[in-house]
C-alpha angles and dihedrals in degrees: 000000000000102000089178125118111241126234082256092056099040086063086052095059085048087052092048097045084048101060092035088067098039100046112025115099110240091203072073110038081048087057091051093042094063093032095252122171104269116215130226080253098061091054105047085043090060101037089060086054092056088035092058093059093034101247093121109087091032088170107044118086128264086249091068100041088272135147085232085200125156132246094273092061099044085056096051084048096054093046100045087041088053097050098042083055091240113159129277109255113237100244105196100093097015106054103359103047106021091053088057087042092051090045113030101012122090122254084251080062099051096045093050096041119030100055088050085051095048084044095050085239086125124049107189125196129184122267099193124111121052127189100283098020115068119110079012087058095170097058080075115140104186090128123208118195132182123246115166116305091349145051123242107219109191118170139064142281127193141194090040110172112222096351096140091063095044130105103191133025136204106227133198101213122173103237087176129047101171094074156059096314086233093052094045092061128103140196112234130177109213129196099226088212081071116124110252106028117106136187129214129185119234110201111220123216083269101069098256129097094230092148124050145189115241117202124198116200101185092305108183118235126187115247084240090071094076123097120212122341127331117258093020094091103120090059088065095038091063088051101056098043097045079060087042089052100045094052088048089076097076113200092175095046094053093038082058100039085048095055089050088047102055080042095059099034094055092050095040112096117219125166084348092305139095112259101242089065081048085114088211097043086038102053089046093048083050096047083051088055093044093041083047092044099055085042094055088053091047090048083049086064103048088049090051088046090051100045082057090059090261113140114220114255129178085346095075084063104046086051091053098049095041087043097059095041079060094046110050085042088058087045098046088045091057100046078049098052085051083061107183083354098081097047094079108083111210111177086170081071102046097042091054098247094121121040098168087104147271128297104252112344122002093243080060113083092050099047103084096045097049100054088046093055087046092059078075089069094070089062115031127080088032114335111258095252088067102049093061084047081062101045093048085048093048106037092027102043087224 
């Protein structure tokens, strides 16, 4: 298997790189740079930049105002994205809900739904986990019962990322209780207006409330929100995590948090000595570049196989898993390269309420943060137990 980049997309990367310099504010890469708290503002800002040249949705077809690129070239997006410190698009709608719309929704669906994604209109969060049914999905108990032309959904679900800025949420919800717990579960879009549904922040170790709790008091859904057929849900639901997982594993982040890394750490004294000829420092900063640089190549892989019309199998999960160990050791060699001056929290600072300045370097104030919100990564799109439950089952045959 060829891993190299063509001369074509050689050319895209130079694109990319191109209208990275010339569009993206720098007031927000700087933001992402020193690990300061984005607003919804940033975002939407930046996803009608992308939207006007139709980069937003890269894996959507042009029917639908989609890149329609292929794997390659999403992963040269999300690199060069990463290293030039552009925001994180928010997935939900954009590569979780509109690939199960464009597969398994109706074209009413599409119509109603995927210009309203590619606007901004439509904010969409996740409503997956429960108390009680995270990594075990399927024990989920939101119930959703007909009544007429809609559906009643009465019940609760938690860690919801960005809820509180979403307008519409994609909802697991058991439509059948007599049967296997994975037949009886169905997909339903909900308007989050509607009477009955309430937010509630949950605030992380970090100091956001990145994550929420949704509750449904018999809020009333039309039947038309429901995509597919009832009781065929988890189907759906696989398609769209083994997407999410694969996605989790983040090649672009840790090649940027990689390259801040080896920066700090060479101008970071330590013993009289910059940090990166620390041997200990040194010889973990080199495992985390060996460890990157066989999961690129593996991600390389699951994006050839891809562009080829291969769904990704058992390696979505050994990317995810392998991705967020990456991930949360960048982010713990850095906390540890700020030294005592990560230990201050300063959420003026973050925020952007004081601009005089952080309190030691300027990778500091973000550092400990950072490597607390990353613990979560362990844990979201499929804990990582799981995923090597999936692995054994699909390579072993167990």
């Amino acid at each position: 298997m060829d891993l190299s980049y063509t001369q074509e997309q050689q050319e895209f990367r130079k694109e990319v790189r191109g209208f990275l310099a010339e569009n993206l504010p720098s007031r927000i890469s700087e933001k992402v740079r020193l690990g300061k708290r984005l607003v919804k503002g940033d975002t939407q800002e930046w996803s009608a930049m992308l939207n006007a040249r139709g980069w937003l949705a890269a894996n959507w077809p042009k029917q639908y105002g989609g890149a329609e690129w292929d794997a390659v070239q999403r992963q040269i997006f999300e690199e060069e994205t990463c290293l030039a410190h552009a925001p994180r698009l928010v997935p939900f709608g954009l590569t979780m809900l509109a690939p199960v719309l464009l597969a398994f929704g109706t074209e009413e669906q599409r119509q109603r739904f995927l210009p309203r994604i590619l606007s901004g209109v439509d904010w969409w969060c996740q409503g997956y986990s429960e108390p009680g049914a995270g990594s075990d999905l399927a024990a989920l108990k939101t119930t959703a019962v007909p009544d007429g032309d809609h559906y009643v959904v009465n019940g609760q679900k938690a860690w919801t990322t960005l809820g509180q800025h979403a307008n519409w949420i994609f909802c697991l919800v058991r439509t059948s209780a007599d049967v296997k717990k994975q037949s009886g579960i169905s997909f339903l879009l909900i308007d989050m207006e509607t009477p009955g549904v309430t937010v509630r922040p949950i605030v992380l170790i970090d100091g956001q409330a990145e994550v929420n709790e949704i509750f449904f008091d018999n809020v009333r859904v039309p039947v038309e929100n429901l995509v597919g057929e009832q009781d065929k849900g988890w189907t759906y639901a696989k398609y769209l995590l083994t997407h999410e997982r694969t996605n989790i594993a983040g090649v672009g982040f840790s090649d940027a948090a990689l390259a801040t890394l080896k920066h700090v750490a060479a101008h970071t004294m330590a013993g009289g000595r910059p940090l990166d000829r620390n041997p200990h420092f040194a010889a973990r900063m080199a495992q985390v570049e060996i460890d990157l640089m066989a999961m690129r190549t593996t991600n390389l892989r699951v994006v050839s196989a891809a562009a080829k019309g291969q769904a990704p199998g058992a390696e979505s999960s050994m990317l995810k898993i392998k991705g967020t160990i990456l991930r949360q050791e960048l982010t713990s060699l850095l906390r540890r390269a700020a030294g005592p001056d990560a230990m201050p929290y300063l959420p003026e600072f973050l925020d952007g309420r004081d601009n005089t300045g952080p309190f030691g370097p300027e990778h500091a104030p973000s550092a400990a943060p950072t490597y607390f919100n990353m613990r979560k990564l362990s844990i979201f799109g499929g804990a990582n137990e799981i995923q090597r439950t999936i692995i054994a089952k699909a390579i072993l045959e167990l």
